[in-house]
N, C-alpha and C positions, 0 to 999 in steps of 0.2 A: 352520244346522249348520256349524261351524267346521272348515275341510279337515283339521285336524288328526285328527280323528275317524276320518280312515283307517285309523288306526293298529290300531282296534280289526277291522277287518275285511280284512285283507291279502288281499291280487289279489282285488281284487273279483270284475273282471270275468275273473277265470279258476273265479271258484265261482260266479257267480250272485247271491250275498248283498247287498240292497240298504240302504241306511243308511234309517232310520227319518229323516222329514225334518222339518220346520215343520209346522205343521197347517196345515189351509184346505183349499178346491176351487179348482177352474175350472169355467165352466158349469155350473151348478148343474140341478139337474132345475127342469121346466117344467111343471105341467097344462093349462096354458092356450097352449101355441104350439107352437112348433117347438123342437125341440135349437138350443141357441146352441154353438157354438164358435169357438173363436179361435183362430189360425194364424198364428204370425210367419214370414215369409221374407223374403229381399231379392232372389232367382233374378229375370229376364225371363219373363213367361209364366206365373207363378204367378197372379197377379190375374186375369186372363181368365180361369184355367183353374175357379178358384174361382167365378168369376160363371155359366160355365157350367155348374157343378152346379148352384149354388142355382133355377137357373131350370129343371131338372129334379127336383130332389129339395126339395119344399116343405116336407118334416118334419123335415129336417136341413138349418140356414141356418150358413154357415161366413162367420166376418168375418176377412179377410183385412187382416195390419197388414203395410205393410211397413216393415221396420227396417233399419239398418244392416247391412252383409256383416258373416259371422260375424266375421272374421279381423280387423276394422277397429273392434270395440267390440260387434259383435250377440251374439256368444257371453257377454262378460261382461253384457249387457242378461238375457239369456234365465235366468242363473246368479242374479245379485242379486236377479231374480222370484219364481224358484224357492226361496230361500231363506225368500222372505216370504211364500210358498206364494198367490204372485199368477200366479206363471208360464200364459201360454195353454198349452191343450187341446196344440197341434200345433206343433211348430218346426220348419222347418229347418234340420237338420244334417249336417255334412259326415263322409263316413265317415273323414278320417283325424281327428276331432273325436269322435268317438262314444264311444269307448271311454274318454275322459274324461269326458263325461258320466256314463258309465255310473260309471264309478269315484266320481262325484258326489254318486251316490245319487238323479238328478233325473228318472228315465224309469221309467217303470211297461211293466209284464211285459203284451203284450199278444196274447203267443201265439196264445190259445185264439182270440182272432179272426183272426186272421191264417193259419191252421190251413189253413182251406179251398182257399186261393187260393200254399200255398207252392208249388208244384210250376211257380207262374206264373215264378219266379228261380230261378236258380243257386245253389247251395248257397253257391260265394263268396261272392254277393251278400249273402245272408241273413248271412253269419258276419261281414260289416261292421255289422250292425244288433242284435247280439244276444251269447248265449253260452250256451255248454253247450246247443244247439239251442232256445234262449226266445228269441224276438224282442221288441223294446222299440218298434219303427217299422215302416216300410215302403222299401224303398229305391226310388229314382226314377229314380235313372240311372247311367250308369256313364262310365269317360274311357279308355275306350282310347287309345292311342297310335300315330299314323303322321307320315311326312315329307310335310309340304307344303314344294315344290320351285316354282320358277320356270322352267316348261319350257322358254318361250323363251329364258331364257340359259343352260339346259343344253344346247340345241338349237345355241346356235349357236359353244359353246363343245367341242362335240363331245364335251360328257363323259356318260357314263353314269351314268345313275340307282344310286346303289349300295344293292346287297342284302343286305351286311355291312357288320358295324364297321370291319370291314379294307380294303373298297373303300371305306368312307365317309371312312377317313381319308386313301385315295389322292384321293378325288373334293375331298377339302377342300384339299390339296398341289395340284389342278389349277387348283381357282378362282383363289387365289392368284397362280398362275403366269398365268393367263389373264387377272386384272384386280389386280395388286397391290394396292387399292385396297377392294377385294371380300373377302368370306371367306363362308367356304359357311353357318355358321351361328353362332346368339347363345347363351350360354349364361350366362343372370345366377344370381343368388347363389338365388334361389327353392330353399329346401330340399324342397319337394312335387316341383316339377319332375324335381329329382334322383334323388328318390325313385324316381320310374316307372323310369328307367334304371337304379339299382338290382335293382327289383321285375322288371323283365325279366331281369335276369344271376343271377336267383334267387341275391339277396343281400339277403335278409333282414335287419331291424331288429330286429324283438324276435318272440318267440316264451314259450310258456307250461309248463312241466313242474312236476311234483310240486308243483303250488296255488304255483309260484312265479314272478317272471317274468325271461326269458334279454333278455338284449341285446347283439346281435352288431354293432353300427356300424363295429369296430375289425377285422370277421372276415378272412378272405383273398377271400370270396368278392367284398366288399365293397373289398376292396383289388385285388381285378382291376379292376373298377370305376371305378374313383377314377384307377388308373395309364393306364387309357384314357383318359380325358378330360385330364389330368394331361399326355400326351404332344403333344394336339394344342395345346393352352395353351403351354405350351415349343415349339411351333415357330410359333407365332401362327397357326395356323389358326383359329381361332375370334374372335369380338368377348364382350365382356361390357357390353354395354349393359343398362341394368337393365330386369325386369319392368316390363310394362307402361307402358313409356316412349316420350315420343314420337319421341326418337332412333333406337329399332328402329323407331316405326313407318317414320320416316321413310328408314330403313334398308331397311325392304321393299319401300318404292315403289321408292325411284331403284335397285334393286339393286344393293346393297351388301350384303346380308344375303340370300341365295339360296335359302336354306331354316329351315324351320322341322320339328324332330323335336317335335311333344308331341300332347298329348290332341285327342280328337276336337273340344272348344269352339273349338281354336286356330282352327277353319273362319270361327267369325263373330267372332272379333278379329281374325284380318287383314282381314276382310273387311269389317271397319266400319274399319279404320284405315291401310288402304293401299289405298284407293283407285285413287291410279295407276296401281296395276299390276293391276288387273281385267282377268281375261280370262286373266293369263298364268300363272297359277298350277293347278297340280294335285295331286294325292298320290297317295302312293306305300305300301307297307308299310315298316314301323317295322324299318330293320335288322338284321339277328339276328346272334346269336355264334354263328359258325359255322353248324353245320347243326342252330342248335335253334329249333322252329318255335316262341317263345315271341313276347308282346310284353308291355308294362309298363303301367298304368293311375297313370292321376295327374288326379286327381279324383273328381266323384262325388257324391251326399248323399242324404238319407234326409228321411222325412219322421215325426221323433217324435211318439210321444206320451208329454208330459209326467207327473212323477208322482201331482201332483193334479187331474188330469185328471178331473171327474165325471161322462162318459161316452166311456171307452173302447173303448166296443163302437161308438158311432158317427164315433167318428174315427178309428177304425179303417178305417172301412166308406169313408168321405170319401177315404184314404191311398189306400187299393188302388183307388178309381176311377180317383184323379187318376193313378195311375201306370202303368192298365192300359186305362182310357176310349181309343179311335180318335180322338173329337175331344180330347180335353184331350193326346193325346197327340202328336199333329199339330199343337197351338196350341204345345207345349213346344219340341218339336221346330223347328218355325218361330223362334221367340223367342229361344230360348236353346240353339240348335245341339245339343241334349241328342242321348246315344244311350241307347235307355229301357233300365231296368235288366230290364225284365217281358220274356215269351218272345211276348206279345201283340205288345208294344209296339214288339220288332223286325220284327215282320213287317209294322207299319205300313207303307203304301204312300208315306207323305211322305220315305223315308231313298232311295223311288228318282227322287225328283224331281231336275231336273236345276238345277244352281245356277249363276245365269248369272254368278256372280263370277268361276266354277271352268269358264268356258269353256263351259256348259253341260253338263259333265260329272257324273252324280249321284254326288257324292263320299260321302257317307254311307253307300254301297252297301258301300267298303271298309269301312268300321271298325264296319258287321254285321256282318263277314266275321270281322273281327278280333275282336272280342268273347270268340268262343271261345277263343280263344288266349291270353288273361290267365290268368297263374300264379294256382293257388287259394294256395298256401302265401303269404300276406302278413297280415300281421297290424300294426295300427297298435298304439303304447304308449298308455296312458292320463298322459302327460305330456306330449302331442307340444307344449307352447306352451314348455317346455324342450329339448325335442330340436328344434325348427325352428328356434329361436333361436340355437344354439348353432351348428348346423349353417351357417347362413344367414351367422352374422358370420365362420367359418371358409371359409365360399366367396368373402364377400370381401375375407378378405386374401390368397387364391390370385389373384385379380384384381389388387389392387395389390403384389402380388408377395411380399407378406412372409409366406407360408404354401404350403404343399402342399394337397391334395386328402385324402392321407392323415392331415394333420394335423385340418384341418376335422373327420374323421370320428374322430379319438382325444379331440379336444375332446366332439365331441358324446357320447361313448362315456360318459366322465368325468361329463360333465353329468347326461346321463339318466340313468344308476346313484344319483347324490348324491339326486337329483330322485326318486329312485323309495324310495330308505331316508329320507330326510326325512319322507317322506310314509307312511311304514308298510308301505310294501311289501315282501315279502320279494323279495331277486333270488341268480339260481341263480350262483355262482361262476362 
């Protein structure tokens, strides 16, 4: 099915309408065995969690492939399958990814199974995996966001934990001053990351009216935003060492990089990659503007079912274990630092286990806590591989200096609007 085919079905995913696709199944029915289905992911902790079904449920056998991370080539694997209507039963999918699928035509409607078990997530959660209240998946987790700190050299730097953006930017003027050498935190080009911060100052990206779609990147709310981050960059408070680099990590051991603001996974990447400093780390809540008790989520993913899917009632039924099961969700939890998206799966007894990286402190207890506190009003576009790009190369030339914050976000404005009338989409003026 050629993208261009959008055309004929404008905001999909703000009606429902799904595009007619390649023919073919997956899994085909069996008389003679068990339901086969197939499940790509690339997460930690998936594979076990899978092996532990199948060894409970002999009449549903689920074969776990693991593939590339979406972001890195798995999303276009999962696309080019689906076209040839090879695609597996089940994917892994990230909710700011969803909603291009959906606009895809590649996810089948799987409601009516899913029906029983909604009242297990938050309405948010559900509005990452679906539309007009139809869900296409299951969702597995969520990524709140708090500050992992370096207590001991806030300890003996005598500075305060800060509770706002306004102390955070005094506490980041301190470090400075305390270890010229030092800055309180890293802030690379990653447009998701930014996102959360965003998504917390209830500065919305895009939004849906009259079956058309809004896109606000360029808004004011979005330029408060942007001029915060924007002011500690101009007075060098911060570093921009890139994502997932070993110069932050190495930044986090020797403390040089004293904190870390992002999603609840940030727990076991520092924790597999700065080593040296075990023990001295803690976290804290995520900031607030002013006195609003919000925080931002930045990550996340779902677990789809695909559109030729030939049995969606049982992978269905696989989706909602894996995400609400005690053990499967304590092997995730373990594995992949997840905090489950299911109301089960927070009350899991492993989020108060104590983490001897984090001192022995059970740091997962906060961003339970936190959970509730994620803005529902967020909404991802169904172009985000245009709007991350855009975004992402305008963050780094605020880094090498030849751009603003604001600029980044007028670019990406630009981008995503072209990207969304290319493609058939109607967008609201």
């Amino acid at each position: 099915m050629r993208r261009a085919r959008l055309a004929a079905a404008a905001v999909i995913t703000a009606t429902g309408i799904m595009l007619s696709g390649c023919s073919g199944s997956t899994e085909a029915s069996s008389s003679s065995g068990p339901a086969e289905i197939t499940f790509w992911g690339w997460a930690s902790g998936y594979e076990k969690s899978v092996e532990l079904w199948n060894k409970s449920h002999p009449d549903i056998h689920v074969k776990y492939e693991a593939i590339t991370d979406g972001g890195a080539g798995g999303y276009d694997k999962m696309l080019t399958a689906a076209k040839a209507g090879k695609a597996p039963c089940l994917a892994q999918v990230g909710y700011e990814t969803f909603s291009s699928f959906l606009a895809a035509g590649v996810l089948q409607d799987v409601s009516s199974y899913v029906e029983p078990q909604k009242d297990e997530f938050a309405d948010w959660v559900w509005g990452n995996v679906g539309v007009n209240g139809k869900a296409y998946g299951v969702p597995v987790d969520t990524a709140p966001m708090a500050m992992f700190y370096r207590a001991d050299l806030f300890k003996k730097a005598h500075i305060e934990v800060p509770r706002t953006w306004d102390e955070f930017a005094t506490a980041a003027a301190s470090v400075k001053a305390a270890d010229p050498s030092s800055r309180l935190m890293n802030l690379p080009t990653d447009p998701y990351l930014y996102g959360g911060f965003a998504w917390q100052g209830g500065a919305p990206w895009f939004g849906v009216k009259d079956d058309a779609w809004s896109v606000s990147l360029d808004s004011a709310a979005n330029g408060k935003v942007a001029g915060y981050w924007q002011g500690l960059f101009d007075r060098d408070l911060v570093t921009s060492h890139p994502a997932f680099d070993a110069a932050l990590y190495s930044a986090w051991s020797k403390g040089k990089v004293w904190a870390e603001v992002g999603p609840v996974w940030s727990a076991s990447l520092i924790r597999d990659n700065a080593a040296g400093s075990a023990g001295k780390w803690d976290v804290a809540p995520m900031p607030r503007w002013g006195t609003q008790d919000a925080v931002g989520n930045s990550g996340g993913s779902a677990t789809a079912v695909m559109k030729d899917c030939a049995r969606p009632k049982e992978a269905s039924e696989f989706a909602l274990w894996m995400s609400t099961d005690s053990g499967s969700v304590s092997n995730l939890i373990a594995s992949a630092a997840i905090l489950p998206a299911s109301k089960s799966g927070l009350a899991n007894k492993a989020l108060d286990a104590p983490q001897s990286y984090y001192g022995g402190r059970p740091v997962y207890q906060l961003f339970r806590q936190e959970a509730a506190k994620v803005s529902p009003d967020w909404r991802w576009g169904p172009v985000m591989s245009t709007t991350a790009t855009a975004l992402g190369d305008g963050l780094g030339k605020v880094h090498t200096k030849k751009g603003t914050f604001q600029d980044a976000l007028n670019s990406a404005q630009k981008g995503t609007v072209s990207a969304l009338r290319s493609q058939g989409f109607s967008v609201n003026k």
